[in-house]
C-alpha positions as CSV (number, residue, x, y, z in Angstrom):
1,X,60.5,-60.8,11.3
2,X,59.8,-60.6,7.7
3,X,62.1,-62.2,5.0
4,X,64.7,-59.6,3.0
5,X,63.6,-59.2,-0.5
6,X,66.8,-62.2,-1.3
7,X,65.3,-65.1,0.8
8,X,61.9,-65.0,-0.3
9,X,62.9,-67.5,-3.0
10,X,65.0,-70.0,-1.5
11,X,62.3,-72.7,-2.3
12,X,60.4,-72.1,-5.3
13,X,57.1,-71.5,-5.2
14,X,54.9,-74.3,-5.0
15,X,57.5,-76.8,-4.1
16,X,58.4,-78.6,-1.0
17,X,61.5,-78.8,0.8
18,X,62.7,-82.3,0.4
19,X,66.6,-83.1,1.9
20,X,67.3,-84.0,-2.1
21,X,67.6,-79.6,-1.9
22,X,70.8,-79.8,0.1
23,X,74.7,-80.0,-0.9
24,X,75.8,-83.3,0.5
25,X,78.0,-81.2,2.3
26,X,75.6,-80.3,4.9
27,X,73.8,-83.8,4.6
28,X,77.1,-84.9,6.0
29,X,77.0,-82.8,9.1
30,X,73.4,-83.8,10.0
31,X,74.9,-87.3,9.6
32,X,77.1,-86.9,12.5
33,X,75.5,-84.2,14.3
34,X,74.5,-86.9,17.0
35,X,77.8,-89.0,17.4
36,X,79.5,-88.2,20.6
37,X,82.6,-87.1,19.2
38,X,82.9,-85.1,15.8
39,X,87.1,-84.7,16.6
40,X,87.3,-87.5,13.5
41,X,86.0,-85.3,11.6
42,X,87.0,-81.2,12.6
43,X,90.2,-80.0,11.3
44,X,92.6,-77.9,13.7
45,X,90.1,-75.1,13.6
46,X,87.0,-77.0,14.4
47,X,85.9,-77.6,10.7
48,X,87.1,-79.4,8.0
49,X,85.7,-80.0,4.6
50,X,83.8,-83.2,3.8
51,X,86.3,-83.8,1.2
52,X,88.9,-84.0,3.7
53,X,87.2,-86.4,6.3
54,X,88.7,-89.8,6.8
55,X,86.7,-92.7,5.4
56,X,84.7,-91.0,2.9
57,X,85.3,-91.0,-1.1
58,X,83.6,-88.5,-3.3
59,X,82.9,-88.7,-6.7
60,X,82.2,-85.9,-9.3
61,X,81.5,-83.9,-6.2
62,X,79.2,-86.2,-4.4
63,X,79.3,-88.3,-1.2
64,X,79.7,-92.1,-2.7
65,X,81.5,-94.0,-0.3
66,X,81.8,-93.9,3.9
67,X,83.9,-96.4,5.6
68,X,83.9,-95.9,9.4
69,X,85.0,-99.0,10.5
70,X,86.0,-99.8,13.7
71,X,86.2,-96.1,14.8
72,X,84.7,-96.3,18.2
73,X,82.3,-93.9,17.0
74,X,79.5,-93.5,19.2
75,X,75.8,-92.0,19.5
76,X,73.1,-91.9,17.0
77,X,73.2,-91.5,13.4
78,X,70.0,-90.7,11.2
79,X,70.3,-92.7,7.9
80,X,67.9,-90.2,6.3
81,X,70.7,-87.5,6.1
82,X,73.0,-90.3,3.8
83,X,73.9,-88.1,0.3
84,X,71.8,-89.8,-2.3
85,X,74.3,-90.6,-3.9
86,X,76.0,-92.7,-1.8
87,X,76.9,-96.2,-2.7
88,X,78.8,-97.8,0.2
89,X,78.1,-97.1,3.8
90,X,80.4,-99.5,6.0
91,X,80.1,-98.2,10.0
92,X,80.6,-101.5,11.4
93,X,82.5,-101.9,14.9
94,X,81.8,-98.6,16.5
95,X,78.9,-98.3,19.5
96,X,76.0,-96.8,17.6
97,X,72.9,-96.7,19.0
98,X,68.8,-96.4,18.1
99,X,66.5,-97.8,15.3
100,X,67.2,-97.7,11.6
101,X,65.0,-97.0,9.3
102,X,65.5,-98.8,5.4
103,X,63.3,-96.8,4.1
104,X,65.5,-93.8,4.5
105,X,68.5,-95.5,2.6
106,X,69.6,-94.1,-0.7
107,X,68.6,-96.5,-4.0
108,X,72.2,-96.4,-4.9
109,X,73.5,-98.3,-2.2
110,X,75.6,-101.3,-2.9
111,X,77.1,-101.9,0.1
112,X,75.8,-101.4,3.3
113,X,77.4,-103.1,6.8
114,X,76.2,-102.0,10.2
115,X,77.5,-105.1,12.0
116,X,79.4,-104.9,15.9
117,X,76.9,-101.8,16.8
118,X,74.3,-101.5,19.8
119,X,71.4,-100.9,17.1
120,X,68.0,-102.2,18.2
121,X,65.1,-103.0,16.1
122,X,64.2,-104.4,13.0
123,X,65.2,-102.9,9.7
């Protein structure tokens, strides 16, 4: 199917797509899009603003500070889908699983505590 006249230019020409192109709204999705449960995180209608999640501060618009601690949180999360912005990321004592990857952390995080999960690997 051929793209309308509109989406032709989402990307300009001669650039890549690069995850720095989205809002940290939808960074913040992908970022929990493979937990078990996303009920933390859904208002009564099954979606709730970023803003409005528990455990995350935002600054000047941006994602700068998550604090999941001790949620029980389980599944996967993809570090590479962190807003770059962000400057804490506390998820310790929840049951994540899989391999991280420091490569994919933002340069502006400070803080940074994955303690108490089921994480294998080296980082």
């Amino acid at each position: 199917m051929p793209l309308a006249e509109d989406d032709k230019h989402i990307i300009p020409r001669g650039k890549k797509f690069t995850l720095d192109m989205l809002p940290d709204e939808q960074l913040m999705q992908m970022l929990i899009s493979n937990f078990d449960d996303n009920s933390p995180f859904e208002g009564e209608s099954g979606d709730k603003e970023v803003v409005k999640w528990p455990g995350v501060q935002i600054r000047n618009d941006m994602v700068v500070k998550i604090v999941w601690y001790n949620w029980n949180l389980g599944g996967s999360i993809n570090l590479s889908f962190l807003p770059r912005k962000t400057e804490t990321l506390k998820i310790t004592g929840n049951v994540l699983h899989g391999t991280l990857l420091a490569r994919d952390l933002p340069r502006t995080l400070k803080m940074f505590s994955i303690g108490s999960n089921m994480f294998s690997g080296t980082i």
